[in-house]
N, C-alpha and C positions, 0 to 999 in steps of 0.2 A: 505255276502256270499249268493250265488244264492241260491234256494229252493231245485233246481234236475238241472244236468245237462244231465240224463240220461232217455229217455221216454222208456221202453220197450212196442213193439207191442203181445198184447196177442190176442190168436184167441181161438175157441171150435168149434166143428163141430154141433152142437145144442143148443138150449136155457140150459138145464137139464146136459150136456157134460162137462166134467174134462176140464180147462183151461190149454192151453198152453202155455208159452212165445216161442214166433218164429222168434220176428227179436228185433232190437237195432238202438234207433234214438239219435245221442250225438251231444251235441253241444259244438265246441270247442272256448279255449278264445277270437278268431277271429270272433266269431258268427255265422261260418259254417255249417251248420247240416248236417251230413251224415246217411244215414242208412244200414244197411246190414241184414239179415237175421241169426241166429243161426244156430250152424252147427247138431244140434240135429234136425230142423226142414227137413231137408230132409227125414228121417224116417216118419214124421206125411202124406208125402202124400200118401205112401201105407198103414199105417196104419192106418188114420183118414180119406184120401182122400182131405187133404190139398189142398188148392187152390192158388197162390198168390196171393198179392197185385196185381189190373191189372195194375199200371203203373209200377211194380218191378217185373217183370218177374223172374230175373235170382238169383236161392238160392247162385250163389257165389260171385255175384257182391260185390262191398261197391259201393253204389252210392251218391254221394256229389253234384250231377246240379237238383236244382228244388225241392229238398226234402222238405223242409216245404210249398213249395209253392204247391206242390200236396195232403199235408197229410191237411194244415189249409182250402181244402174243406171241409171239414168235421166239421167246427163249424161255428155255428151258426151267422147270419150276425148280424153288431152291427148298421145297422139300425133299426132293431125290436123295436114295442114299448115296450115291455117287457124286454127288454135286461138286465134292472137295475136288477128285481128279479131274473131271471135266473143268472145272476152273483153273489150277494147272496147267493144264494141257494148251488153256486159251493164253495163260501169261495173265490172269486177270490176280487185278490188286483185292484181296479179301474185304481188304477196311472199304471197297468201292465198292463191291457186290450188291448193294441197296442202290444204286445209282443206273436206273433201267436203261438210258441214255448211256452210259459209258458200258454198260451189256451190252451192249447192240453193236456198240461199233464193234470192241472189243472180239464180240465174239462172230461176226458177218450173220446171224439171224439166218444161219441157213436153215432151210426145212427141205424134205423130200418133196414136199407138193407142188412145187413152183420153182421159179428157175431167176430170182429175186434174190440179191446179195445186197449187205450193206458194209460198206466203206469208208474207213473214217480217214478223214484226212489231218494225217499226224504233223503235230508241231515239233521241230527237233528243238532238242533241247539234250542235256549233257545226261540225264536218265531215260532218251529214249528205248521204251523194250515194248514188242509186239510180235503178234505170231502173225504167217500170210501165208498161203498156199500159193505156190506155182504157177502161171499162165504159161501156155506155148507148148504143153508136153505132147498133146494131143496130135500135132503138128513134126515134133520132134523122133518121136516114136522111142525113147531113148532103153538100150537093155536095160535087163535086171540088171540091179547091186552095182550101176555105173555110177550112184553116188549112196554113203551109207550114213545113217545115224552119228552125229556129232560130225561131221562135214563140216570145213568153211568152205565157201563159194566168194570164186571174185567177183565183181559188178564193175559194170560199163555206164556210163550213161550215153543214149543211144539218141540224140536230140535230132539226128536226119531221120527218125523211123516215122515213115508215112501215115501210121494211123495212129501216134502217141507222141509228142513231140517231150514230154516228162519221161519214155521209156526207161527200163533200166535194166539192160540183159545180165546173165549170170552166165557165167561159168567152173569147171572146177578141170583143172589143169591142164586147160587147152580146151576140153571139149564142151560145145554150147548145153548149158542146162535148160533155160526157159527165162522167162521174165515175170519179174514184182508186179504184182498188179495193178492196173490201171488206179489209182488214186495216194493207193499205198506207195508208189514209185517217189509221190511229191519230195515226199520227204530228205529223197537221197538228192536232192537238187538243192536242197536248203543248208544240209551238212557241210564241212567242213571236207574237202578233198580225202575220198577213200579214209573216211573217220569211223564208216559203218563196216559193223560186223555184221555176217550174214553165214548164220547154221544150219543146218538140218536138225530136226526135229523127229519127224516121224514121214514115213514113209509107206505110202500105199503101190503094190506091185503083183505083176505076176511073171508073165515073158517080159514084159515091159514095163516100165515105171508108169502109173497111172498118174500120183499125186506125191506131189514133197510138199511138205509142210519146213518154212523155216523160221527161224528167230531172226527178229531186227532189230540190232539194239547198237546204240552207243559203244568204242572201244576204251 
């Protein structure tokens, strides 16, 4: 069974900015990717002032010519001498690294120019492993070294939270860390009761914890 067949593109109108899922990239048994945008995202351009993709103009298209070959700009060339660690770092399967589509979700296609993430929506399964960054820190304000490298964190699933009814809060011995990201949460819904481990990885800080990066995988 594949890992996700389903990548959602999430966007924010700022670093500090509530995420939104605004469009849908799927790949069907043929290996087609198409994407289309969300129909809730027409609303975010008067009220966030939404932009689109520049090669996806149109919110109602589905378009199916080109799509992964426009979206896999966006990761990193695997001639780099570093390319080994930076795939590490992602959790990514080597023997898949040819598979632009399992890159992308893989690794969220972040770039510094835009404010555009991609999200795959994972299928659990008894080998689930993936890497996710944090939501909520920014909000949180949490000290330095209030959680450190090789951490587990507990999880909540948090089904009353008003703007994520999938939420899945973290904490690590009483005190609130943040929450799994909006898609990447699906997963912990699917599992088997508190079946997922959830580590820390790496950690970006200064006065304050800026980013954790964790592992999600199967126990």
């Amino acid at each position: 069974m594949a890992e996700f067949s389903k990548i959602y593109l999430a966007w924010r109108r700022g670093k500090d900015s509530r995420r939104h899922i605004v469009g849908l990239l799927e790949r069907s048994e043929d290996n087609n990717v198409t994407f289309q945008y969300l129909p809730q995202t027409k609303d975010l351009v008067k009220s966030e002032g939404f932009i689109p993709y520049f090669e996806f103009q149109d919110l109602d298209k589905v378009y199916d010519n080109n799509v992964l070959q426009i979206f896999s700009h966006r990761l990193i060339k695997a001639e780099r001498p570093d390319i080994s660690s930076f795939y590490e770092f992602w959790e990514v399967n080597p023997a898949e690294a040819h598979d632009k589509f399992y890159l992308l979700g893989k690794t969220q296609g972040l770039t510094a120019s835009d404010n555009f993430e991609f999200l795959a929506e994972y299928v659990y399964q008894p080998k689930v492993h993936f890497l996710t960054d944090l939501s909520g820190l920014s909000y949180i304000s949490l000290p330095k070294d209030t959680v450190k490298k090789g951490d587990f964190l507990q999880y909540a699933l948090e089904e009353d939270n008003k703007f994520d009814q999938d939420a899945v809060k973290l904490s690590f011995n009483g005190t609130d860390i943040g929450y799994i990201k909006k898609i990447h949460c699906r997963v912990f819904h699917q599992a088997p009761k508190q079946s997922l481990n959830v580590q820390v990885k790496a950690i970006e800080q200064n006065a304050i914890m800026r980013k954790i990066f964790v592992t999600v995988s199967a126990g």
